[in-house]
PDBQT receptor file of N, H, CA, C and O in Angstrom, charges set to zero:
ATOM      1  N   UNK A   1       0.785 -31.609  24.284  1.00  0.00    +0.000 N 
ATOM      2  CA  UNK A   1       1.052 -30.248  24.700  1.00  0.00    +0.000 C 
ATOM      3  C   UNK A   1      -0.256 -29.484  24.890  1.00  0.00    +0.000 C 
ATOM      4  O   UNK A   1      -1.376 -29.786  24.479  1.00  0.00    +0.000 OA
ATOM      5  N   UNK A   2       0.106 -28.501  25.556  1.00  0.00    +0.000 N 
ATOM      6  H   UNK A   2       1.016 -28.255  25.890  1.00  0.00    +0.000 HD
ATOM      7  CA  UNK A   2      -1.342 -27.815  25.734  1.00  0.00    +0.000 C 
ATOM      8  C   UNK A   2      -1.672 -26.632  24.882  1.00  0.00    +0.000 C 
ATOM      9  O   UNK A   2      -0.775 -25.994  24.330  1.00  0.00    +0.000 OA
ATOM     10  N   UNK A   3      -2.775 -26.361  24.775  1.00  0.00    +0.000 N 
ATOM     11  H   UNK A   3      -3.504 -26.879  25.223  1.00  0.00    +0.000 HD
ATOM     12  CA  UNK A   3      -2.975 -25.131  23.569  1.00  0.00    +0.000 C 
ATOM     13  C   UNK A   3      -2.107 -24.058  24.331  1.00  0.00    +0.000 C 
ATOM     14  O   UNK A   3      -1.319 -23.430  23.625  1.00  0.00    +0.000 OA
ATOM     15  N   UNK A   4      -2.133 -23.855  25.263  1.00  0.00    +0.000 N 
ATOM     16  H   UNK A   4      -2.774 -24.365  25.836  1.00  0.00    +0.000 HD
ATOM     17  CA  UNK A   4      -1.593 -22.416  25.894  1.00  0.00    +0.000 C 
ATOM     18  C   UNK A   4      -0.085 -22.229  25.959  1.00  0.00    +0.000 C 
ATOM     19  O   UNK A   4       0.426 -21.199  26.399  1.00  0.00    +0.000 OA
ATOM     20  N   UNK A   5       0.730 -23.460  25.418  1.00  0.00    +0.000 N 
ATOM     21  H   UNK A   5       0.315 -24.296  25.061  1.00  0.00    +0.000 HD
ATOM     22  CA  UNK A   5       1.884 -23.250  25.678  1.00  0.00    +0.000 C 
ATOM     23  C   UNK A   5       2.832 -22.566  24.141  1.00  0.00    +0.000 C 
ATOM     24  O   UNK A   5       2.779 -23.183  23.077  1.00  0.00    +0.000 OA
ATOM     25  N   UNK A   6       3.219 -21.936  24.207  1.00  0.00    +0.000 N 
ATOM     26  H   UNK A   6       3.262 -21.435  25.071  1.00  0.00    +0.000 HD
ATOM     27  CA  UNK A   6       3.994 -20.732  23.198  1.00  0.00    +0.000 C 
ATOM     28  C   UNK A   6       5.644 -21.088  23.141  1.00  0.00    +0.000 C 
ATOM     29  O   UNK A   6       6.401 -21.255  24.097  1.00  0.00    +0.000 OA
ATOM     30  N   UNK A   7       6.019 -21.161  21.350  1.00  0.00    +0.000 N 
ATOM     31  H   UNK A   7       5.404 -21.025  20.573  1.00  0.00    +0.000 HD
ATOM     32  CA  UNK A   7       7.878 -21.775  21.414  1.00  0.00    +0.000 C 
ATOM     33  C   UNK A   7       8.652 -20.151  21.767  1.00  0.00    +0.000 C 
ATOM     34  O   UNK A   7       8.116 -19.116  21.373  1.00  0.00    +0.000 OA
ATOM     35  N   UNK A   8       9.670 -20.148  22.378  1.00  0.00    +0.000 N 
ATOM     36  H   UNK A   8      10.106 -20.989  22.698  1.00  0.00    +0.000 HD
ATOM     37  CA  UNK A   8      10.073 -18.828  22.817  1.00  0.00    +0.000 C 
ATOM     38  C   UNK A   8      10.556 -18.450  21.362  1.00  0.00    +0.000 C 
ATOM     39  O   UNK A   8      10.847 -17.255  21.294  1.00  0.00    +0.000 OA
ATOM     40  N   UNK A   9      10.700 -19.063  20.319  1.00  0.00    +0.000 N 
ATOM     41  H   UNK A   9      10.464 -20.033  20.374  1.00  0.00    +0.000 HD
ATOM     42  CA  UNK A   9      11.178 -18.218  19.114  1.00  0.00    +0.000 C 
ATOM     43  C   UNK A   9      10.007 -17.849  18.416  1.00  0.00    +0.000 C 
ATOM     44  O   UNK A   9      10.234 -16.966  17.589  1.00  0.00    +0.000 OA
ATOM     45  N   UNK A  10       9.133 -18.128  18.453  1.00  0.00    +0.000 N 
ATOM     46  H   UNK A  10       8.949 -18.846  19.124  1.00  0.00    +0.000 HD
ATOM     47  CA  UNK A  10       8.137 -17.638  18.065  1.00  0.00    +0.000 C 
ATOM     48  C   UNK A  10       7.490 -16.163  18.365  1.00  0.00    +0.000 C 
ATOM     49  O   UNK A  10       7.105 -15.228  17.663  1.00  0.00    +0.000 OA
ATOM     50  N   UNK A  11       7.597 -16.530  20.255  1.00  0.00    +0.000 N 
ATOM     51  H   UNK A  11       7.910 -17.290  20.825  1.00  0.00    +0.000 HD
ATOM     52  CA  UNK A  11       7.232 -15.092  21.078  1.00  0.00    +0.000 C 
ATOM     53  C   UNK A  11       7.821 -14.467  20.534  1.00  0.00    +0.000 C 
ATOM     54  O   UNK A  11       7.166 -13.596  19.961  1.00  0.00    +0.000 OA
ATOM     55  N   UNK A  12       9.249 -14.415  20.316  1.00  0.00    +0.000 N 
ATOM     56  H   UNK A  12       9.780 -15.123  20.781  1.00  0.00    +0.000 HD
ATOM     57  CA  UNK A  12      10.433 -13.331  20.467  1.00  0.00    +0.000 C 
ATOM     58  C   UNK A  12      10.310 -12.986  19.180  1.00  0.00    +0.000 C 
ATOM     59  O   UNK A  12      10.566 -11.783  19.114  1.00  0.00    +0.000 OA
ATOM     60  N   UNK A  13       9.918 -13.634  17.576  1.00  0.00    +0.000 N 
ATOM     61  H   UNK A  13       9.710 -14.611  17.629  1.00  0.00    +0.000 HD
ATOM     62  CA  UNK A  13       9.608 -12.744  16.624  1.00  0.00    +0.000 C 
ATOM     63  C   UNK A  13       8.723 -11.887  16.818  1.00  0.00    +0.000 C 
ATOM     64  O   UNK A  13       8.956 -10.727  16.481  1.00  0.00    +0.000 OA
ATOM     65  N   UNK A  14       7.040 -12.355  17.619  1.00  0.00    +0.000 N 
ATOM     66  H   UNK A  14       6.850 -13.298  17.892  1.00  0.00    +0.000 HD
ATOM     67  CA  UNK A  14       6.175 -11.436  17.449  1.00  0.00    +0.000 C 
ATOM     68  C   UNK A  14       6.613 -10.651  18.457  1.00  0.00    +0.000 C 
ATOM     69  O   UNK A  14       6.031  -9.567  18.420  1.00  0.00    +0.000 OA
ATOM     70  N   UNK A  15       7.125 -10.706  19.039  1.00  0.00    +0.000 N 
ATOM     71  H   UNK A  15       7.597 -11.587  19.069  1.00  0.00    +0.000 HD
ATOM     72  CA  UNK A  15       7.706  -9.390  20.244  1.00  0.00    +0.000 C 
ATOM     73  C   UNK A  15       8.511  -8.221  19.318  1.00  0.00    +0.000 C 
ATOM     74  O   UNK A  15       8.207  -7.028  19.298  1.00  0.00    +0.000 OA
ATOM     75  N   UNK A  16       9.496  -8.786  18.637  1.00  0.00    +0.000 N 
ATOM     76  H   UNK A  16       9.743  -9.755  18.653  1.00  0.00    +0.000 HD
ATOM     77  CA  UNK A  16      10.072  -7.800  17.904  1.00  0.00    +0.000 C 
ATOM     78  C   UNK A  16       9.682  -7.560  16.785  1.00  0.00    +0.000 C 
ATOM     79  O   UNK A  16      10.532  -7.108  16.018  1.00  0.00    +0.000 OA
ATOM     80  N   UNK A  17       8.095  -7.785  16.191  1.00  0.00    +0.000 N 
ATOM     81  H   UNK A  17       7.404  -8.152  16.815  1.00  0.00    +0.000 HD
ATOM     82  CA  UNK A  17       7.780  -7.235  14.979  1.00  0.00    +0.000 C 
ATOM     83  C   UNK A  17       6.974  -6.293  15.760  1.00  0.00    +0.000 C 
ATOM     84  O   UNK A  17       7.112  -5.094  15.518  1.00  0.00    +0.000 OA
ATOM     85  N   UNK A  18       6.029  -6.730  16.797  1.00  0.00    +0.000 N 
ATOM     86  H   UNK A  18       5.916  -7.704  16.993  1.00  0.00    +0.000 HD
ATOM     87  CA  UNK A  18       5.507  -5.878  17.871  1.00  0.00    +0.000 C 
ATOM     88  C   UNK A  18       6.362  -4.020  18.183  1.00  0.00    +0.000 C 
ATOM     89  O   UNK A  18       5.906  -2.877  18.140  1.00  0.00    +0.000 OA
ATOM     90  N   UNK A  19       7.623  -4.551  18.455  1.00  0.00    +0.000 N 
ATOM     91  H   UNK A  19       7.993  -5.479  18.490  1.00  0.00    +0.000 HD
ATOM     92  CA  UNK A  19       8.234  -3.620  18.690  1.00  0.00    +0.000 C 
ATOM     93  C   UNK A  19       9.132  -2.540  17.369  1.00  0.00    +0.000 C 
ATOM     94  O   UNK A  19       9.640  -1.422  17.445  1.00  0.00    +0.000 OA
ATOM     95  N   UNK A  20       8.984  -3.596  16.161  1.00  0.00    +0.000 N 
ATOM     96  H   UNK A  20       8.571  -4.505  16.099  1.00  0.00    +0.000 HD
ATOM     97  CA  UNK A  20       8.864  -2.487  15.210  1.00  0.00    +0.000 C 
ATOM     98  C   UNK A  20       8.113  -1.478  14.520  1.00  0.00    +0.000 C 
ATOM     99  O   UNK A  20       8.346  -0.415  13.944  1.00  0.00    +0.000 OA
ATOM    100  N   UNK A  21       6.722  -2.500  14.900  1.00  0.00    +0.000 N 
ATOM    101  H   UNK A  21       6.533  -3.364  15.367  1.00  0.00    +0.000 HD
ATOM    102  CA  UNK A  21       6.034  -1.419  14.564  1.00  0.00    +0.000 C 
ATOM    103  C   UNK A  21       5.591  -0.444  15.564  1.00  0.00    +0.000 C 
ATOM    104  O   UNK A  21       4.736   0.347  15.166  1.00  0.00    +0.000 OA
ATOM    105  N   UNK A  22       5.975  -0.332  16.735  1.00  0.00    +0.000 N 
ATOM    106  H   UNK A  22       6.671  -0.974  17.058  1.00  0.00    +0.000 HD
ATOM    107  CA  UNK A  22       5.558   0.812  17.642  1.00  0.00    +0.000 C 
ATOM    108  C   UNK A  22       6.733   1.781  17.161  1.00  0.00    +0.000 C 
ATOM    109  O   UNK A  22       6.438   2.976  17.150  1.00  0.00    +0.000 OA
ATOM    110  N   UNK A  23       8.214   1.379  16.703  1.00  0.00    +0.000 N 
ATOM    111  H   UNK A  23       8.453   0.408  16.712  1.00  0.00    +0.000 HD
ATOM    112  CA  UNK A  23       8.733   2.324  16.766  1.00  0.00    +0.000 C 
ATOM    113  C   UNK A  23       8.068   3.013  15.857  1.00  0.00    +0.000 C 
ATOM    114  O   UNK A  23       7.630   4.117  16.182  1.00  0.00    +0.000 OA
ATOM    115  N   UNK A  24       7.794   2.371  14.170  1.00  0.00    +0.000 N 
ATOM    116  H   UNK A  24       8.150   1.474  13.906  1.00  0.00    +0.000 HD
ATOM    117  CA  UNK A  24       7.737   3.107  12.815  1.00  0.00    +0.000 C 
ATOM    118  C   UNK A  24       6.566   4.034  13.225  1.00  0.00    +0.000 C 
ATOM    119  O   UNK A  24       6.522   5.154  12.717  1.00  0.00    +0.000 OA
ATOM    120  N   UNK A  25       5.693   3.682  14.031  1.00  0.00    +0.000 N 
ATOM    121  H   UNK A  25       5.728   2.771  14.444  1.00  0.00    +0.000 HD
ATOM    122  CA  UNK A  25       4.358   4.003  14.487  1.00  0.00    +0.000 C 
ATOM    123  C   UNK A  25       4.950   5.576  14.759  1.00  0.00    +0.000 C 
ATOM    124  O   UNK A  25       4.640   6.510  14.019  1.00  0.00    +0.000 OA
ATOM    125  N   UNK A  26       6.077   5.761  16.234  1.00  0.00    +0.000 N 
ATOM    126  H   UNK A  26       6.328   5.002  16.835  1.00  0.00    +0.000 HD
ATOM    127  CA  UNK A  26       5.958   6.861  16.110  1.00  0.00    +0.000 C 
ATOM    128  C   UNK A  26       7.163   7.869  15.614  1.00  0.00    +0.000 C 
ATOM    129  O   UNK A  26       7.420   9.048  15.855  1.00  0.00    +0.000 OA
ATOM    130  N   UNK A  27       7.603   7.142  15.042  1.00  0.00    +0.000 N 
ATOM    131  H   UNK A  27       7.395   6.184  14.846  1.00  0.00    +0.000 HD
ATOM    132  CA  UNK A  27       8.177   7.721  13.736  1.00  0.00    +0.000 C 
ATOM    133  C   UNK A  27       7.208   8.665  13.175  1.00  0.00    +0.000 C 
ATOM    134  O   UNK A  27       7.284   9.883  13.340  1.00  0.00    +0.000 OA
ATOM    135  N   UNK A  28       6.324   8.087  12.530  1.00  0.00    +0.000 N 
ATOM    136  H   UNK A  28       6.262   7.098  12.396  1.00  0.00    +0.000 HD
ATOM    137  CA  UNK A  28       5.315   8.432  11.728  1.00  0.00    +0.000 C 
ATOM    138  C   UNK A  28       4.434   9.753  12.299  1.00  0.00    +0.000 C 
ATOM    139  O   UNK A  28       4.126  10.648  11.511  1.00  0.00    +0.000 OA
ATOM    140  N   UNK A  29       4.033   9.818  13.773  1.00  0.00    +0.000 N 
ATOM    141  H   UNK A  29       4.283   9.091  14.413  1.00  0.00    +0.000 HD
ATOM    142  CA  UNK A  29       3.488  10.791  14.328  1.00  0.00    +0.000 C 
ATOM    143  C   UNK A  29       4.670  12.185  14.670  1.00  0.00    +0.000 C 
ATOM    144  O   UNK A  29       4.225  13.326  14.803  1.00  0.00    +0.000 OA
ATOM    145  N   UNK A  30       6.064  11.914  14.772  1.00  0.00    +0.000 N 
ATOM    146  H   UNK A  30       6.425  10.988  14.664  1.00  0.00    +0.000 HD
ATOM    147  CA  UNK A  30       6.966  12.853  14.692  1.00  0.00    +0.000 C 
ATOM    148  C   UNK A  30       6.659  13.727  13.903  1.00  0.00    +0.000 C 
ATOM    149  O   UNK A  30       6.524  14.928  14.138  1.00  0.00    +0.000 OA
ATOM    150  N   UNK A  31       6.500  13.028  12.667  1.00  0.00    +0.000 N 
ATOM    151  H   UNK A  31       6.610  12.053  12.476  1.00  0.00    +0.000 HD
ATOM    152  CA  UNK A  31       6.742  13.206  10.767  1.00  0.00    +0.000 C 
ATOM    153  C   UNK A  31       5.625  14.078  11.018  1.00  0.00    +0.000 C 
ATOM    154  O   UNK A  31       5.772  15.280  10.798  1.00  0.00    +0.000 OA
ATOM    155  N   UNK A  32       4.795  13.744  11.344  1.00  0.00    +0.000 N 
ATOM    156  H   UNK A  32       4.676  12.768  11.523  1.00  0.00    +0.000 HD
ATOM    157  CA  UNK A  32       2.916  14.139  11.233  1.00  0.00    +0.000 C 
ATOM    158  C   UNK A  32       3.387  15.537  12.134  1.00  0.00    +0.000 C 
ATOM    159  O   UNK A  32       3.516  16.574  11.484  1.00  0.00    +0.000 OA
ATOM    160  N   UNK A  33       3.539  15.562  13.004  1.00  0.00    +0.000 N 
ATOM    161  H   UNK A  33       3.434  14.719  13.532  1.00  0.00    +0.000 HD
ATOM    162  CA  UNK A  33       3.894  16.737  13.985  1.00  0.00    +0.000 C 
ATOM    163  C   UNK A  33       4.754  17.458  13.416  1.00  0.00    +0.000 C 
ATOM    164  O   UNK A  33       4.743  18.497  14.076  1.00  0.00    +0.000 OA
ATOM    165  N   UNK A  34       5.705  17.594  12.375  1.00  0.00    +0.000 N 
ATOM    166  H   UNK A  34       5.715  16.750  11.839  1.00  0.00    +0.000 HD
ATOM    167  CA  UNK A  34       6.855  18.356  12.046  1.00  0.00    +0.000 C 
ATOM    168  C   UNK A  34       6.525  18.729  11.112  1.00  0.00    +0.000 C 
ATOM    169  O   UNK A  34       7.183  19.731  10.832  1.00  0.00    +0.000 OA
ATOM    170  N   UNK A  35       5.517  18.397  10.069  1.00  0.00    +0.000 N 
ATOM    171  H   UNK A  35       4.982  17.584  10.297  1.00  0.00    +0.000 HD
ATOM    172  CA  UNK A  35       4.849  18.644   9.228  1.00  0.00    +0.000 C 
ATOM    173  C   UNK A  35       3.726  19.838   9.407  1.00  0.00    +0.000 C 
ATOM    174  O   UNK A  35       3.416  20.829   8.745  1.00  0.00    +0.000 OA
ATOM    175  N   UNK A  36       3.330  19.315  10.484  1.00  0.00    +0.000 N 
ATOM    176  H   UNK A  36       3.582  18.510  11.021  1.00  0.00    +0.000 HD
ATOM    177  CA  UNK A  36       1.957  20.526  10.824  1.00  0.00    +0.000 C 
ATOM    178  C   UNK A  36       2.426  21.679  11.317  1.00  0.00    +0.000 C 
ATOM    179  O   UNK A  36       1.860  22.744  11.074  1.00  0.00    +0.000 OA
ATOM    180  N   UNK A  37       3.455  21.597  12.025  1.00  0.00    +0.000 N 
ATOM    181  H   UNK A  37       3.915  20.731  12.223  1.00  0.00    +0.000 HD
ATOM    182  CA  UNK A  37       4.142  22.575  12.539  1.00  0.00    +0.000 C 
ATOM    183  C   UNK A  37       4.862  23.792  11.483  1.00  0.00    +0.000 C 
ATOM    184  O   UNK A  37       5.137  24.990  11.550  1.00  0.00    +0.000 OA
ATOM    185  N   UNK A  38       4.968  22.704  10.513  1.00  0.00    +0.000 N 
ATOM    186  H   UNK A  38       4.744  21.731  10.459  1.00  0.00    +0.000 HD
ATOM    187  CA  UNK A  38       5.750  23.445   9.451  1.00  0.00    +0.000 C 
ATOM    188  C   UNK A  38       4.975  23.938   8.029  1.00  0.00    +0.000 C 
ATOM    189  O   UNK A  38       5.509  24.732   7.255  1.00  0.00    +0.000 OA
ATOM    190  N   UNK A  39       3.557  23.316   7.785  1.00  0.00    +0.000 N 
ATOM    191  H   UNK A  39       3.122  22.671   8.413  1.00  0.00    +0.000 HD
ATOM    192  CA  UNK A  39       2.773  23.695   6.676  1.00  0.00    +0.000 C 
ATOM    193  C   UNK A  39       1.565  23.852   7.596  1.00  0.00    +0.000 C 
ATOM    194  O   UNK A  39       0.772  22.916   7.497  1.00  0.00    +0.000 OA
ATOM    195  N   UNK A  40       1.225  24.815   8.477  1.00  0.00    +0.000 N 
ATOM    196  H   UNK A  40       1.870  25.576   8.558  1.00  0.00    +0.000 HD
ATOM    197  CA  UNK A  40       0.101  24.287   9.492  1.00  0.00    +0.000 C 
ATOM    198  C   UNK A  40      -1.443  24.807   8.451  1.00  0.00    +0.000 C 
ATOM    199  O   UNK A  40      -2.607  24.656   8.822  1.00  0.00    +0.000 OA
ATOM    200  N   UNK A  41      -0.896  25.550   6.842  1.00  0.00    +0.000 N 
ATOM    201  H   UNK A  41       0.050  25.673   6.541  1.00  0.00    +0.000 HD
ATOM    202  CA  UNK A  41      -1.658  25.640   6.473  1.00  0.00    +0.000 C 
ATOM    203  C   UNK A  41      -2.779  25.181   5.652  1.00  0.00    +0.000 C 
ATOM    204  O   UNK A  41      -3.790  25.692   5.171  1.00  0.00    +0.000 OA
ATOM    205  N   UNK A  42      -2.063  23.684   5.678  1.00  0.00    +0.000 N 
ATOM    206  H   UNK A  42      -1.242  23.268   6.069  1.00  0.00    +0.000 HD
ATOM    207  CA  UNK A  42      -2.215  22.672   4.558  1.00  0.00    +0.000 C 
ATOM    208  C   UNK A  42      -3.203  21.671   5.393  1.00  0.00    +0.000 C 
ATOM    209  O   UNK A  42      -3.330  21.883   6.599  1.00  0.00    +0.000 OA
ATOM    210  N   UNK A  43      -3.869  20.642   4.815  1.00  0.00    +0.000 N 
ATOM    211  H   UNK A  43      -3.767  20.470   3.836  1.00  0.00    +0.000 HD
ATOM    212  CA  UNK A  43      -4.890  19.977   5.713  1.00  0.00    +0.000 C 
ATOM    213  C   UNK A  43      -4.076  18.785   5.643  1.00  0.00    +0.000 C 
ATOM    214  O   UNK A  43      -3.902  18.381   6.793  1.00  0.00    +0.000 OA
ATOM    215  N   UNK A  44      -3.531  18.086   4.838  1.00  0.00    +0.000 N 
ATOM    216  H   UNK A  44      -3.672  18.415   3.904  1.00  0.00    +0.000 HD
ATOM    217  CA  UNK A  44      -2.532  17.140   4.532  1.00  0.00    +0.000 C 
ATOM    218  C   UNK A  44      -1.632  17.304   4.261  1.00  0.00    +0.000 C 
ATOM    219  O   UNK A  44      -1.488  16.913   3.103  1.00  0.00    +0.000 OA
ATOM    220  N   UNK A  45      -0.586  17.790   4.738  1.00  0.00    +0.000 N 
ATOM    221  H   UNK A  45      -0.703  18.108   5.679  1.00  0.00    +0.000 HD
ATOM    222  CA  UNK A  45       1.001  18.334   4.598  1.00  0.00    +0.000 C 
ATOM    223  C   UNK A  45       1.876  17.348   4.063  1.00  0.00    +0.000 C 
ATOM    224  O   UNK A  45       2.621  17.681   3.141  1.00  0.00    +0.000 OA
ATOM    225  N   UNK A  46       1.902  16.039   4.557  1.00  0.00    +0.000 N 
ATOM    226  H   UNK A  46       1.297  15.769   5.306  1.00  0.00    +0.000 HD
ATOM    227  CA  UNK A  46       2.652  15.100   4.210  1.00  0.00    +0.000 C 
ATOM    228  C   UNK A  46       2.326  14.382   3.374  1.00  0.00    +0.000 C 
ATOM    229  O   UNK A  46       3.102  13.473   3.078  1.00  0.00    +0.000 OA
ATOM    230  N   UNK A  47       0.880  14.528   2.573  1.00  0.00    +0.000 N 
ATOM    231  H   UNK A  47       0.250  15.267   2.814  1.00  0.00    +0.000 HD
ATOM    232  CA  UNK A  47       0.719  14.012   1.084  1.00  0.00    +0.000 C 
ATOM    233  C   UNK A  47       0.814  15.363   0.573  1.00  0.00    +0.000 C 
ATOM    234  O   UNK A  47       0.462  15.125  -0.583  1.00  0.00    +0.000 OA
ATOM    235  N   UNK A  48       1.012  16.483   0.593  1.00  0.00    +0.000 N 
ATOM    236  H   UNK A  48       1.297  16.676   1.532  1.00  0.00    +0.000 HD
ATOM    237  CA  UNK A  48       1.234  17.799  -0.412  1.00  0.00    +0.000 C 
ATOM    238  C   UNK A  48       2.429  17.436  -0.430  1.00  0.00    +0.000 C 
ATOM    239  O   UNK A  48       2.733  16.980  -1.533  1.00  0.00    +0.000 OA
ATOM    240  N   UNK A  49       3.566  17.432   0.589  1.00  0.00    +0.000 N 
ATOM    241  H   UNK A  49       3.318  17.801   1.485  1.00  0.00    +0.000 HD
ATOM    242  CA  UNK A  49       4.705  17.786   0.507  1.00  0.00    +0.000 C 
ATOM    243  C   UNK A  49       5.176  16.748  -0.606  1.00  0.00    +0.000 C 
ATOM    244  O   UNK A  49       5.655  17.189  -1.650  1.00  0.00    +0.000 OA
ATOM    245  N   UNK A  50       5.043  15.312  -0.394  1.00  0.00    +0.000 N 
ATOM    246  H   UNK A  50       4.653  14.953   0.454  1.00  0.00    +0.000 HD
ATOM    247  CA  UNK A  50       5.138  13.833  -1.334  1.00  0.00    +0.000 C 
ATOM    248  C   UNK A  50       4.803  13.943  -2.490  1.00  0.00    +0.000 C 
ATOM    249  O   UNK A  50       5.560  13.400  -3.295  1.00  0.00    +0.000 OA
ATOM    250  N   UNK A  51       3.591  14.654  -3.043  1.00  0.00    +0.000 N 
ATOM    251  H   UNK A  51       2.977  15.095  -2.390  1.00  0.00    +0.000 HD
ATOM    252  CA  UNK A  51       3.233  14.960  -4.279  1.00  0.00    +0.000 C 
ATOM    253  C   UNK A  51       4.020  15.991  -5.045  1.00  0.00    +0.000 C 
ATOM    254  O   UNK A  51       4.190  15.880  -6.259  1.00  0.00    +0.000 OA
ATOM    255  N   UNK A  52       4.510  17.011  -4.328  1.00  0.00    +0.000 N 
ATOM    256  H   UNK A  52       4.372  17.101  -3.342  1.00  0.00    +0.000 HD
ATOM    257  CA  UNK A  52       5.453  18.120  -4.928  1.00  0.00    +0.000 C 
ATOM    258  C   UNK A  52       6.902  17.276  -4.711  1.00  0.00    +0.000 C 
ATOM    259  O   UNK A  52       7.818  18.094  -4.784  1.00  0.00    +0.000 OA
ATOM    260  N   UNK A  53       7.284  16.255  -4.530  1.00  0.00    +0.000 N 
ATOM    261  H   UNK A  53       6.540  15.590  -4.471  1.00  0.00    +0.000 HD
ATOM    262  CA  UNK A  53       8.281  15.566  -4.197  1.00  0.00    +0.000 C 
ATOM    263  C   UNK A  53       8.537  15.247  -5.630  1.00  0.00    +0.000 C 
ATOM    264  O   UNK A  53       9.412  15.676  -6.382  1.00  0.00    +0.000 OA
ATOM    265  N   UNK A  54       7.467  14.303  -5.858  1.00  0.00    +0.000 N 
ATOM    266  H   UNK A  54       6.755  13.955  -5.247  1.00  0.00    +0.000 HD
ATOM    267  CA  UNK A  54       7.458  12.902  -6.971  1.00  0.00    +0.000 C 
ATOM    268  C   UNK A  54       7.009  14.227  -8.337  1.00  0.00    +0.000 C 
ATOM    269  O   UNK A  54       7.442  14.387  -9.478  1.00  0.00    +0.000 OA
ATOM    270  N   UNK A  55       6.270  14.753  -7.759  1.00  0.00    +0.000 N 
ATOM    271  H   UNK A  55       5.918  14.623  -6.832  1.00  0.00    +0.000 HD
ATOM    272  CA  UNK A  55       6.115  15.845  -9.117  1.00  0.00    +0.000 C 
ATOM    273  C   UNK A  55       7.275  16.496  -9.458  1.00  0.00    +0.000 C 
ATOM    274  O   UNK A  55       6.944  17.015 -10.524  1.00  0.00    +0.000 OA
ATOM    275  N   UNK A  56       8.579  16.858  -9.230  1.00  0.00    +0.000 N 
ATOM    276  H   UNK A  56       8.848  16.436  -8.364  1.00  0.00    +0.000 HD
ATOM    277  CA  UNK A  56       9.553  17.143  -9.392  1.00  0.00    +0.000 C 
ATOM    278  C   UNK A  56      10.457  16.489 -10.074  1.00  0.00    +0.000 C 
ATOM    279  O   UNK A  56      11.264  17.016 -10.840  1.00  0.00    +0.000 OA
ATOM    280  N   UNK A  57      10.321  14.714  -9.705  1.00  0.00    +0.000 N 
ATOM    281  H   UNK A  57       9.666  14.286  -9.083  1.00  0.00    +0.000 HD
ATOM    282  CA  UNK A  57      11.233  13.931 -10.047  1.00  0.00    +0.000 C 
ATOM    283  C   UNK A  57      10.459  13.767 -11.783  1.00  0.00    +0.000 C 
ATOM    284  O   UNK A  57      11.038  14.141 -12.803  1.00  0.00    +0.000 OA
ATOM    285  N   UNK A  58       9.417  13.291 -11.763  1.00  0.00    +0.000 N 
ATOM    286  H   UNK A  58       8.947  12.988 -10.935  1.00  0.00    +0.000 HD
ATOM    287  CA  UNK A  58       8.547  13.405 -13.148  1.00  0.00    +0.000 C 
ATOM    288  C   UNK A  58       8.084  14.295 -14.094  1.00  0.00    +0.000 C 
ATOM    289  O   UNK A  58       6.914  14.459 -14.440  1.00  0.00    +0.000 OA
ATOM    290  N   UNK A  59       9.253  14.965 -14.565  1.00  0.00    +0.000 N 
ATOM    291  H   UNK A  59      10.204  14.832 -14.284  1.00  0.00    +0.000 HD
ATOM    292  CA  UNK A  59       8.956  15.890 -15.490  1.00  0.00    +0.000 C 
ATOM    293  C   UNK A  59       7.646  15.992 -16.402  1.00  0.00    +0.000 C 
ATOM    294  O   UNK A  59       7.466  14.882 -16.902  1.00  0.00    +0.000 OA
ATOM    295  N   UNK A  60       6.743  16.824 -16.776  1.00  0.00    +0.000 N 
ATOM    296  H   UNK A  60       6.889  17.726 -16.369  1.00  0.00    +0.000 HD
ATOM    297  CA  UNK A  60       5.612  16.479 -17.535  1.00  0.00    +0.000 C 
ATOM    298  C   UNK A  60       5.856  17.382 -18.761  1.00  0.00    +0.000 C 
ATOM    299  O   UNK A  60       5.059  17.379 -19.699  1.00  0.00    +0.000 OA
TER     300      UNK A  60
């Protein structure tokens, strides 16, 4: 066989891990955008917001 030749189940996983991570990708920039929009005063909104999250659940 030749180096260049590829099993189609193979392609078709990395195609669709390919294509998961573009979605989570912009998932993630939504998040980032809805965030800034919404704490535009914060420099990191979405680790403030996460920290007052988990700080809530963990009583001290």
């Amino acid at each position: 066989m030749s180096s260049n030749v590829v099993s189609l189940q193979g392609r078709r996983q990395t195609l669709q891990q390919e294509r998961d991570h573009q979605r989570k990708e912009k998932k993630v920039e939504e998040l980032q955008q809805r965030f800034a929009q919404a704490l535009p005063d914060k420099p990191k909104p979405v680790r403030a917001y996460l920290n007052k999250k988990r700080a809530q659940k963990k009583p001290r």
